[in-house]
N, C-alpha and C positions, 0 to 999 in steps of 0.2 A: 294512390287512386286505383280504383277497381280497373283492370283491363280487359276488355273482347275482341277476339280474335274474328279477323271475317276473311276467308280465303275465294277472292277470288272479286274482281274488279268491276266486273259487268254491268248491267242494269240492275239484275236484284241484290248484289253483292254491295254494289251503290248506294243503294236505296236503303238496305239493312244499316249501313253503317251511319247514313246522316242519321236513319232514326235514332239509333243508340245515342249519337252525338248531342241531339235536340232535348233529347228527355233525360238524359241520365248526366251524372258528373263520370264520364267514365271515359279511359286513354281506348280509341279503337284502330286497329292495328290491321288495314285491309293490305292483304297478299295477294301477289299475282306474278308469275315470271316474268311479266313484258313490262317495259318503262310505257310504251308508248301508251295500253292500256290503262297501267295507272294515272296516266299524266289526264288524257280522257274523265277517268275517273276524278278525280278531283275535279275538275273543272265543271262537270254534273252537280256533283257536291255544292260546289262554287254557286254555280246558277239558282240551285234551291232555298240556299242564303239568302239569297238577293230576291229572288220575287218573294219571299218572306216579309224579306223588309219592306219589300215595293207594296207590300199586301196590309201594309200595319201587324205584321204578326207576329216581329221582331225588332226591336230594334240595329243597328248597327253593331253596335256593342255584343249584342247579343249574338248576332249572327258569328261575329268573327272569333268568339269564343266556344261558338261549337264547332270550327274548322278547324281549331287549335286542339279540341280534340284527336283529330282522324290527326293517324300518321301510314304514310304507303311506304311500301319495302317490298324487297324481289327476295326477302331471303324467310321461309317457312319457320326457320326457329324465334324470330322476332315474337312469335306468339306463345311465346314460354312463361309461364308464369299467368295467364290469362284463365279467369275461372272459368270462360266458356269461348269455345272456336263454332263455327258458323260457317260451314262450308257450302260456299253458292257457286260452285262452276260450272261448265256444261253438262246437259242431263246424259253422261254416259256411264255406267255402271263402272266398266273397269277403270276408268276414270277415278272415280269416288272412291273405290278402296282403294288404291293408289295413295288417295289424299290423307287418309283416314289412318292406313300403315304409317306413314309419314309422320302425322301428327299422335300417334301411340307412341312411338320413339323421344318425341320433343316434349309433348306434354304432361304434366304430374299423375295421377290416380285422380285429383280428386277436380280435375278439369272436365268439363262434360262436351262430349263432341256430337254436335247437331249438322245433320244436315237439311238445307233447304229442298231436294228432291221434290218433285210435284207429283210423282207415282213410279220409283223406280223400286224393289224390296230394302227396306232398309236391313232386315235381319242379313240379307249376304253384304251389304255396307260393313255394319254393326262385325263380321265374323274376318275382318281383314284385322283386327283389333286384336288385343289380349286380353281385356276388359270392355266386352258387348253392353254389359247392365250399365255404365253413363254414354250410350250412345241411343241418340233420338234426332226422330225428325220433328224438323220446323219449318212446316212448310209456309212461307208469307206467298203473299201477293198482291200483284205487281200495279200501282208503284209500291212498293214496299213502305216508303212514310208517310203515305198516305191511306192507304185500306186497311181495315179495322179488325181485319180478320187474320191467326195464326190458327193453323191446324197442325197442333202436335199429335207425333205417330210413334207409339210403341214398338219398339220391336221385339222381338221373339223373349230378349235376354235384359229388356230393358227394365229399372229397377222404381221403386215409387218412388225413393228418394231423387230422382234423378227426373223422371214427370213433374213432382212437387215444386221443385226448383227452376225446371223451365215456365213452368206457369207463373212463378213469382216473378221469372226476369220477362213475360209479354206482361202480366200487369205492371210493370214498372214504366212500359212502354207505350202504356195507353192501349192496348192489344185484348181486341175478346179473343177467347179461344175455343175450339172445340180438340174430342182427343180420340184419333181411330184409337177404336184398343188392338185392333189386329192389324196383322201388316199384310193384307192384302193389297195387290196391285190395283194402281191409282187411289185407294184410300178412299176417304168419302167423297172430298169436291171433286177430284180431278176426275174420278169413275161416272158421276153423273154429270157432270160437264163433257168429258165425250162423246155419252149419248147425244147431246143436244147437237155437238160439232159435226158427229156425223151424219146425224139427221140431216142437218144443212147441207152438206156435201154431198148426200146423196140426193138430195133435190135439185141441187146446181147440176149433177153430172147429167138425170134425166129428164133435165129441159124441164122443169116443174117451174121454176122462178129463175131470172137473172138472180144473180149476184146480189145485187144492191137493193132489189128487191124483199128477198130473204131477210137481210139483213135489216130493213127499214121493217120488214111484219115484226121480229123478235123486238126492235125496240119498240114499237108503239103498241105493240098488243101486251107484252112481258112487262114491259116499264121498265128492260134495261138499257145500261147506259152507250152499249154499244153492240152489233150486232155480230153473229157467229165470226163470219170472215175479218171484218176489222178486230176484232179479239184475238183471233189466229196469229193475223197479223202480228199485233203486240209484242203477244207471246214469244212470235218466233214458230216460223213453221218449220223450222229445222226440230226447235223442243219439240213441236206437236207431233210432229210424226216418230219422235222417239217416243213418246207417251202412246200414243197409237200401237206400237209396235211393241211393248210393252205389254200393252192390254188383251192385245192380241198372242201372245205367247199365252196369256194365263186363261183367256175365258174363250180363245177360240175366235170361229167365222163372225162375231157378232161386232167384233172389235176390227176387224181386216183393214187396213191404213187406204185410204179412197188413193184411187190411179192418179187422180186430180192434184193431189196433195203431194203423191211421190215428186210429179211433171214438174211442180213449181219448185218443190225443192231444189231436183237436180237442175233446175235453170238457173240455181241460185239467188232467188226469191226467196228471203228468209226473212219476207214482214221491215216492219219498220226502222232495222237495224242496219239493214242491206239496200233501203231506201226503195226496193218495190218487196211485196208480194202480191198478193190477192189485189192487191193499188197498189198505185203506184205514190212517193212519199219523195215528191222536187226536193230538191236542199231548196232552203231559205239566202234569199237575198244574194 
């Protein structure tokens, strides 16, 4: 059986790996150093099975043979032999070549190493390597088995064979894609999505609309499904302000991370994850 590597347990790390599980016959092999976090992990996994079934979308049977796929492990070389790895950890650059070094070492040549990144440069990712040309980004999002969209990102050194073959494994996936050809920071979505987050942001800091305001104008006037700050949310506004801070290295004052967005962070306000940010998000029951 085909195997994919996914490093790294989280929410989109999560999300990558039922997908692969749901749509493919294939062994997927999520890493993460923490037991705690893969145990989490799983049990996400778990839960999406289950309202599946609950949903008529699967049956039983069916469900528990795509669980039987995923297997979790705290040890990085388990992904040896894996035609493609999928690294989804936090958006920190030293971070990710870290990961990347790592899996150069464990990996064959003809293994291709993607990262998830939402706008960090893949080329300095791609140059922790010995072989940049099978490194690319995939950027999904979130929830991952559910949105319809992958944006693959070239980088400096990346090769067509190695484009070709990630687009073949998102349409296997059910997955439209689109493909920045350049590795400019934030990429297509992520670059024009922060325009809009910080529009928002800065209409929240100068008293132009509450909060929940803003947010209810973008959905009902946009027709989207949720509004800047609940998105934020989501996301994680620890990611967003690395993505911020990102953008703002490369294009300057226009990108500057809102004062707003620092405050919640360092309050520890990190969205939905952290159980408040922008709202606050009660446990259940």
């Amino acid at each position: 059986m085909e195997k994919i590597g996914i490093i790294g347990s989280g929410l989109m790390g999560t999300g990558i790996a039922y997908a692969l599980a749901t749509r493919m016959e294939v062994e997927v092999v999520v890493v993460d150093t923490s037991e705690q976090a893969l145990k989490k992990s799983r049990a996400s996994a778990e839960g999406f099975a289950n309202r599946a079934v609950e949903k008529g979308q699967a049956t039983k049977e069916e469900a528990a043979s795509w669980m039987q796929r995923i297997r979790h492990s705290t040890q990085m070389g388990d992904v040896k032999g894996a035609s493609f790895v999928i690294e989804a950890v936090f958006e920190d650059l030293e971070l990710k070549r870290k990961v990347f070094a790592e899996l150069e070492a464990i990996c064959g040549e003809e293994t291709i190493l993607a990262s998830n990144t939402t706008g960090l440069p893949l080329t300095q990712i791609a140059a922790s390597t010995r072989h940049p040309q099978r490194v690319i980004g995939m950027h999904f999002f979130s929830p991952a088995h559910v949105m319809k969209l992958v944006e693959i990102i070239r980088g400096y050194a990346t090769d067509a064979a190695t484009v070709s073959k990630t687009k073949e494994l998102c349409a296997r996936l059910g997955k439209e894609t689109i493909v920045a050809e350049k590795d400019y920071p934030g990429f297509i979505t992520t670059r024009i999505l922060s325009g809009m987050l910080d529009a928002a942001l800065r209409c929240y800091e100068q008293g132009v609309g509450s909060m929940e305001d803003i947010d209810k104008g973008c959905k009902f006037a946009y027709n989207h499904p949720m509004g800047p700050f609940e998105l934020m949310d989501m996301i994680g506004l620890d990611t967003t302000l690395k993505v911020f801070e990102s953008l703002y290295e490369a294009f300057g004052e226009r990108f500057q991370p809102s004062p707003v967005l620092r405050q919640v962070v360092a309050a520890g306000r990190l969205g939905r994850k952290s159980g408040a940010g922008f709202y606050d998000y009660p446990k259940k029951g």
